[in-house]
C-alpha positions in Angstrom: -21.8 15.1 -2.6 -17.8 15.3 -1.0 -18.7 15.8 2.4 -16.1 18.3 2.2 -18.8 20.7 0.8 -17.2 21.1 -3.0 -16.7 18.0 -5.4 -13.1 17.9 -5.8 -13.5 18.2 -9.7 -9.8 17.9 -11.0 -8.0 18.0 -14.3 -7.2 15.2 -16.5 -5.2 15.4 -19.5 -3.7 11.9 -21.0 -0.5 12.5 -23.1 -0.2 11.1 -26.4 2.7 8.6 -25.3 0.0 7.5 -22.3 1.5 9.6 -19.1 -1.7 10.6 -17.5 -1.9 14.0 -15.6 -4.3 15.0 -13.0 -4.3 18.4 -11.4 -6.3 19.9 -8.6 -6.0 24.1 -8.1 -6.1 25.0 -4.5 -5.0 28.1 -2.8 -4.7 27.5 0.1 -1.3 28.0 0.8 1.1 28.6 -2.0 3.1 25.4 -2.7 2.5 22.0 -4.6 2.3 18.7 -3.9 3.9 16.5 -6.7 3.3 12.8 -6.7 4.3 10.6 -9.4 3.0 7.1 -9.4 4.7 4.1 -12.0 3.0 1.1 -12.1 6.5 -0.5 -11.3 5.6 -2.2 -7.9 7.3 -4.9 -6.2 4.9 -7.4 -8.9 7.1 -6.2 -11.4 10.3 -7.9 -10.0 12.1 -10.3 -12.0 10.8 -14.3 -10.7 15.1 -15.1 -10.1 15.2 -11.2 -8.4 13.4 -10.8 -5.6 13.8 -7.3 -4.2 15.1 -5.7 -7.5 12.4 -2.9 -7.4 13.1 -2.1 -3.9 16.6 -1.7 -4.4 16.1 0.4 -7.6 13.7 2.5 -5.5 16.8 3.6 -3.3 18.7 4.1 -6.0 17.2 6.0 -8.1 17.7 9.5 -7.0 21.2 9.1 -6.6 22.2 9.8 -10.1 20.8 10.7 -13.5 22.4 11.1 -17.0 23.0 14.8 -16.3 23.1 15.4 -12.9 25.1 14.2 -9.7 23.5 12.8 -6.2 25.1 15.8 -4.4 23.6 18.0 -7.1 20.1 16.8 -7.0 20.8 16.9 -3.1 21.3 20.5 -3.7 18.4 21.5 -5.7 15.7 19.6 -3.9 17.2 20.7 -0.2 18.2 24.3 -0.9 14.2 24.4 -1.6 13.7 22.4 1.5 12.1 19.7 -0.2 12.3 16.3 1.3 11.5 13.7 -1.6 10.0 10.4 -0.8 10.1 7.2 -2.7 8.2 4.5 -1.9 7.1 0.8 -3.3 4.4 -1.3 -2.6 3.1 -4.3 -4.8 1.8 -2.4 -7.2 3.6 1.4 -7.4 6.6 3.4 -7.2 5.5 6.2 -6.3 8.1 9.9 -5.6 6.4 12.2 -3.6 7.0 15.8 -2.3 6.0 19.0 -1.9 7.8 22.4 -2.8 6.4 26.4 -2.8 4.8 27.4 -6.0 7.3 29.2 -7.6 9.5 25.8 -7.7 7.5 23.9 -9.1 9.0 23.8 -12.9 12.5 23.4 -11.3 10.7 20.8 -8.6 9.2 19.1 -11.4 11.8 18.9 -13.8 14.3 17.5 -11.3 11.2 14.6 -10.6 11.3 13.6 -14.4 15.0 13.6 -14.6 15.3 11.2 -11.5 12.0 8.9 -13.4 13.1 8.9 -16.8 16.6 8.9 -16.9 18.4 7.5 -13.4 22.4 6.2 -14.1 22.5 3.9 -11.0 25.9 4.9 -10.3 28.4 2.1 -9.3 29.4 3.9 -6.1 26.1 4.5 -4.8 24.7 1.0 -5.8 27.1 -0.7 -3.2 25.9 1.3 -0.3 22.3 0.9 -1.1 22.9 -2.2 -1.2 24.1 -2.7 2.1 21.5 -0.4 2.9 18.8 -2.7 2.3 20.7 -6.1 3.7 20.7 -4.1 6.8 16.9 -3.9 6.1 16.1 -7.2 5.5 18.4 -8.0 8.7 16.0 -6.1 10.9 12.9 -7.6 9.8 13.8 -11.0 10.3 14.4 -9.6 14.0 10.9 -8.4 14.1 8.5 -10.2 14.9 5.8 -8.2 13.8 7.4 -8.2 9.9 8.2 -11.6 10.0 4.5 -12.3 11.4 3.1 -10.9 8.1 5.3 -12.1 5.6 5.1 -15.3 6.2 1.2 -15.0 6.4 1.3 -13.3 3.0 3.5 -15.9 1.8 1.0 -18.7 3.1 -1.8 -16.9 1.7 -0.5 -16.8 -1.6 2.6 -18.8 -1.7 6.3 -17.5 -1.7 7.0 -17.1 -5.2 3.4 -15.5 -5.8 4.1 -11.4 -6.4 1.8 -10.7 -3.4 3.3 -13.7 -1.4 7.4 -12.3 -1.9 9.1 -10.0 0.7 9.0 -6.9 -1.4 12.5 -6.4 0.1 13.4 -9.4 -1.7 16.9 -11.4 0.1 20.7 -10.7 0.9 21.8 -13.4 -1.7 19.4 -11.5 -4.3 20.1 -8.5 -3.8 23.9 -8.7 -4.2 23.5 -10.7 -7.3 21.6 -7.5 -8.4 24.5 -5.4 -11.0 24.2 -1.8 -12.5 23.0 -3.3 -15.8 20.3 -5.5 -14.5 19.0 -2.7 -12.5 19.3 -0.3 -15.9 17.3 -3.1 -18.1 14.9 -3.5 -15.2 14.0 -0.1 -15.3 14.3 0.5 -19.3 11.8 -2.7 -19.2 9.4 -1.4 -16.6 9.3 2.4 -16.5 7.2 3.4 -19.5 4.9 6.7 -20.3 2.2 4.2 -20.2 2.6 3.3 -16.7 3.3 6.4 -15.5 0.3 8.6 -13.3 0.9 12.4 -12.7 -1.0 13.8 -9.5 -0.6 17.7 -8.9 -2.1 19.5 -6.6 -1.9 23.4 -5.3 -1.4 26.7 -6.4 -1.0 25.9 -9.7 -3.0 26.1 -12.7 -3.9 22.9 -14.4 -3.2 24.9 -17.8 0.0 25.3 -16.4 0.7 21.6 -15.1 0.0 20.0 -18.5 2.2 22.5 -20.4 4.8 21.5 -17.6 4.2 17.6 -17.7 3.8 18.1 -22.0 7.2 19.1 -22.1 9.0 17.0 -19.8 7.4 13.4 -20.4 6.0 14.3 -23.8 9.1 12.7 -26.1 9.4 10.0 -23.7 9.0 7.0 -26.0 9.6 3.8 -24.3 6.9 0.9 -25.6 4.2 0.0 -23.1 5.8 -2.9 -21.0 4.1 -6.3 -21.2 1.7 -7.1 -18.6 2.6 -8.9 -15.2 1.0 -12.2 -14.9 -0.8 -12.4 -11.4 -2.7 -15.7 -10.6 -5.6 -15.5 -8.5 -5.2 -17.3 -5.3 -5.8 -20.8 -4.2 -8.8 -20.0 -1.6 -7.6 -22.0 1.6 -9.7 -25.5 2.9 -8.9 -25.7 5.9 -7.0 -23.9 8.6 -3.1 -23.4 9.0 -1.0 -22.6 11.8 2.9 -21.5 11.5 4.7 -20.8 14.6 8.1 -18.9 14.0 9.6 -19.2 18.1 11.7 -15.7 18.5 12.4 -16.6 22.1 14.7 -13.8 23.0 11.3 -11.5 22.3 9.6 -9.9 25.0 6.1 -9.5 22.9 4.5 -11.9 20.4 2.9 -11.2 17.1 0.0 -12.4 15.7 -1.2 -12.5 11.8 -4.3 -13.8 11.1 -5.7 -13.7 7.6 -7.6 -14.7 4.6 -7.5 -14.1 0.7 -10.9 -12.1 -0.1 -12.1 -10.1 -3.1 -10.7 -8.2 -5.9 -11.2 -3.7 -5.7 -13.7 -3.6 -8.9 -16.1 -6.6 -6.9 -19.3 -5.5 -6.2 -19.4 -6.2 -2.8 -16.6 -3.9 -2.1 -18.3 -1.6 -0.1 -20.3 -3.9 2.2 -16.9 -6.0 2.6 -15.4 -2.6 3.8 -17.9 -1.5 6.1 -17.7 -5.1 7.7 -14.2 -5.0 8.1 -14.7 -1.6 9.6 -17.1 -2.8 12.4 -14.6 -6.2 13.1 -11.5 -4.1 13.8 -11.0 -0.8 12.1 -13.6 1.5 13.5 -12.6 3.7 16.4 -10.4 1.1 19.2 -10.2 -1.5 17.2 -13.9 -2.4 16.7 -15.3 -5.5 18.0 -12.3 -6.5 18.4 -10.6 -4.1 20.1 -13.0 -4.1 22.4 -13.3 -7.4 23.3 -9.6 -8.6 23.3 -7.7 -4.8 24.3 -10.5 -3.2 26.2 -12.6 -5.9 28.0 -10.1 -8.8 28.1 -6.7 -6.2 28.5 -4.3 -8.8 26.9 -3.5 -6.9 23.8 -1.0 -4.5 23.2 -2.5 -3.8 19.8 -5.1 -5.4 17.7 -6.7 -4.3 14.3 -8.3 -5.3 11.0 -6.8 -4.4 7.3 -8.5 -5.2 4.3 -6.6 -4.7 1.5 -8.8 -5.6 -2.1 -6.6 -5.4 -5.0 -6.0 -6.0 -8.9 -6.6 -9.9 -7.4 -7.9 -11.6 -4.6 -6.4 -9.3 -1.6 -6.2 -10.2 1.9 -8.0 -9.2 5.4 -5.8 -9.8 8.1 -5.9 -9.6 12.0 -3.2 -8.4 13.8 -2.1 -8.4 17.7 0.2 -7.9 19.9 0.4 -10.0 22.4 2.3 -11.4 26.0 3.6 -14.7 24.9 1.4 -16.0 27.9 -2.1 -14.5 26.3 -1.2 -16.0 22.6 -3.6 -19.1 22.9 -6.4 -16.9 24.6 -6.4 -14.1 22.1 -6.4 -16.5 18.7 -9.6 -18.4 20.6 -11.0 -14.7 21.1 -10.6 -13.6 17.6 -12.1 -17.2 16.5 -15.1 -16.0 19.1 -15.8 -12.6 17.5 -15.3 -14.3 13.9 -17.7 -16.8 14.5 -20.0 -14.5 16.3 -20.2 -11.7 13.5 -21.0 -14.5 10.8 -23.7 -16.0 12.9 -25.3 -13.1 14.2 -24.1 -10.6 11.9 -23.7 -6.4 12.6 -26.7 -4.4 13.9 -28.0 -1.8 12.1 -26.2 0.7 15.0 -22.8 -0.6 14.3 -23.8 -0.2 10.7 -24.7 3.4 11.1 -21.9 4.3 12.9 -19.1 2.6 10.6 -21.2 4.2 7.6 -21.2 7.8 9.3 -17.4 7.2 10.6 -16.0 6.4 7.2 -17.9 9.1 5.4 -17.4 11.8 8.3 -13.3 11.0 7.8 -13.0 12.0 4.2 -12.6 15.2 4.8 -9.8 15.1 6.9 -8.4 12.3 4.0 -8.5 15.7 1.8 -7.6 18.6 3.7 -4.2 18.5 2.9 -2.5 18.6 -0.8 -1.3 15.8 0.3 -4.2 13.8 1.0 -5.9 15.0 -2.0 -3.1 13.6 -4.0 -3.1 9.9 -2.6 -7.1 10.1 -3.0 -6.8 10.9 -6.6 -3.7 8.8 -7.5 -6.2 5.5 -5.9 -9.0 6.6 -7.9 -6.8 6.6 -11.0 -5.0 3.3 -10.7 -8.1 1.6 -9.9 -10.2 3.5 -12.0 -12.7 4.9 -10.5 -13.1 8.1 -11.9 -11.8 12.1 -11.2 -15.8 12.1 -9.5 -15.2 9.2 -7.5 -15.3 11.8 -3.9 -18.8 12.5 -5.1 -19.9 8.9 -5.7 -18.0 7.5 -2.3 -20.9 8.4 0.2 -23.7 6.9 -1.8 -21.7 3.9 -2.4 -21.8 3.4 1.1 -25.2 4.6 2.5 -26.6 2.4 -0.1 -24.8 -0.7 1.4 -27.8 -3.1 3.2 -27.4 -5.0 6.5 -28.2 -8.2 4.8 -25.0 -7.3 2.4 -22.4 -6.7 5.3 -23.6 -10.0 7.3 -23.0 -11.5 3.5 -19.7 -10.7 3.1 -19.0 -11.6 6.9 -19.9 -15.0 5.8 -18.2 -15.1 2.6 -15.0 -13.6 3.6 -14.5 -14.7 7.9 -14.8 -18.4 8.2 -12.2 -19.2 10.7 -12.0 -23.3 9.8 -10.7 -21.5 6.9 -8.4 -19.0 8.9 -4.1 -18.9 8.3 -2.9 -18.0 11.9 1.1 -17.1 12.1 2.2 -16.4 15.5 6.1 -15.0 15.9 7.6 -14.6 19.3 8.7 -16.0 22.4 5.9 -18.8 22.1 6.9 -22.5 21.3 2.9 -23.8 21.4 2.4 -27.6 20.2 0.4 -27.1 17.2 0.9 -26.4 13.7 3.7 -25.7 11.5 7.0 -24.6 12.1 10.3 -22.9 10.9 
């Protein structure tokens, strides 16, 4: 059972065109969280258009066939409704939240901005410059520059999960009004489109709402985006990108690993958890930030997706402490695939990631992002019942496997970006 004490138990309709519409009452205070997810991610760009999603994503509430930016300005802020749009590989997701009694205005405006943007001509040139500006700045970080170039390693640069989502300033200006309007015509589709609501609302209610504003929308089921699998790495690589005018270095350390639906899922999470997620950091936080103090930062992500994902390492560093901490992350890396986890760090991760699902969904919000994962990798509208047993059933021996399988650092791609010259490995 949700440790939250009630299975979640929300509503899902599919529409006949494919839009698929979740809803989950609450009443605890009388608004609505919308969130609209299109499977219309940064994969999705065009092989000769890096960054074409991105910039579309800025766009795309700044015009639609009937309505003006200042207009739509106006109805979402007299409301005091701040909309946010975001893109990652795989989504574009809008996001916001508005009382209860908007909610049909709120969520008509949503489907308007979705369905039918104009991109206007105006508007296209400052986003534009907008997002050079963007790209600008993370080529002055090292931190960003740190972890695409890792990605880019991992997976190689023209790869969907190995391109700066971003894209460049040469492909972005080469971006025009009509490539952006075929882009989306192309992408956006009832089919790829996932409808999370959650509130005061009744579901009855949401699907009459959703029926009527996607229900005639008719564009064909795009074709599906090739992703490769990744070419496991043989060796170890090391890419030094000198910043010098930095006063901290960035480390990314990393590895391709496993796909969401592997079995091993689980146990690869609750490893990851004890490495460098769990409370400070994990092993490593302790060792490098704690015991060591030569860390500004350091953590684990593990990221499983439709394909081989990645776990990476991250740290900040002084540019004096880069060499020690990349032989102390080696140490811990080596040490956890030896010796594996102990049934205490075990319990702990186990009781830590269980114990923090219900703050994950005490908010609309929260409950909204948990159900819009569930649905894109399709887990199931139960899938906040199933999640504890999935991970008290996880063994030892089953963590200490995927430590093995997933941490070998001869196999390790270390980027290091900052005021650090070093005299090994790669360089730009």
């Amino acid at each position: 059972m949700n440790p939250t004490g009630a299975a979640l138990s929300p509503s899902r309709v599919v529409l006949e065109n494919g839009v698929v519409v979740t809803t989950r009452e609450t009443r605890k205070t009388p608004a609505v969280t919308i969130n609209l997810a299109m499977r219309a991610g940064s994969m999705c760009d065009p092989p000769d258009a890096p960054g074409a999603i991105y910039l579309l994503s800025r766009l795309i509430d700044r015009g639609t066939a009937h309505h003006s930016a200042a207009q739509i300005a106006e109805i979402l802020e007299d409301r005091g409704i701040s909309l946010a749009i975001t893109v990652n590989r795989h989504v574009l997701s809008m996001v916001c939240t508005c009382l209860a009694e908007d909610f049909e205005v709120v969520a008509s405006m949503l489907a308007a901005i979705l369905v039918e943007p104009s991109f206007p001509e105006a508007e296209l040139a400052t986003r534009k410059g907008e997002v050079v500006t963007a790209i600008a700045q993370d080529e002055d970080s090292p931190y960003v520059k740190a972890l695409e170039r890792l990605l880019a390693l991992l997976y190689g640069a023209d790869h969907p999960y190995g391109r700066p989502a971003k894209g460049t300033p040469d492909s972005i200006e080469a971006l025009t009004r009509e490539r952006l309007l075929a882009l989306h015509h192309a992408r956006f589709a009832p089919s790829e489109l996932s409808a999370v609501i959650v509130g005061d609302v009744e579901s009855d209610h949401v699907a009459d709402v959703t029926r009527r504003l996607f229900g005639d929308w008719g564009v064909p089921q795009p074709a599906a985006v090739p992703l490769s699998p990744p070419t496991p790495a043989t060796g170890r690589r090391r890419l030094v990108l000198p910043m010098m005018n930095k006063a901290q270095a960035d480390i990314a350390y990393g590895f391709t690993t496993i796909r969401r639906n592997d079995p091993s899922f689980y146990a690869c999470s609750l490893m990851n958890n004890i490495l460098g997620q769990y409370a400070m950091g994990g092993r490593l936080g302790d060792s490098i930030r704690e015991r060591q103090g030569m860390a500004y930062y350091v953590s684990t992500a593990f990221d499983a997706g439709l394909i081989e994902g990645p776990l990476m390492v991250r740290a900040g560093v002084g540019p004096a402490n880069v060499d020690r901490a990349i032989r102390s992350i080696d140490e811990e890396l080596i040490a956890i695939r030896k010796d594996g986890v102990t049934e205490k760090e075990l319990a702990e991760s186990r009781q830590y990631l269980i114990g923090s699902m219900p703050r994950a969904l005490e908010t609309n919000g929260g409950i909204a992002n948990f159900l819009q994962n569930a649905e894109f990798f399709g887990l199931g509208s139960d899938f906040d019942v199933r999640l504890p047993d999935y991970l008290r059933r996880v063994t030892l021996d089953e963590v200490n496997e995927a430590a093995r399988r997933l941490v070998d650092p001869e196999r390790a791609t270390v980027v290091i970006a900052g005021p650090y010259q070093g005299n090994e490995g790669m360089r730009e």
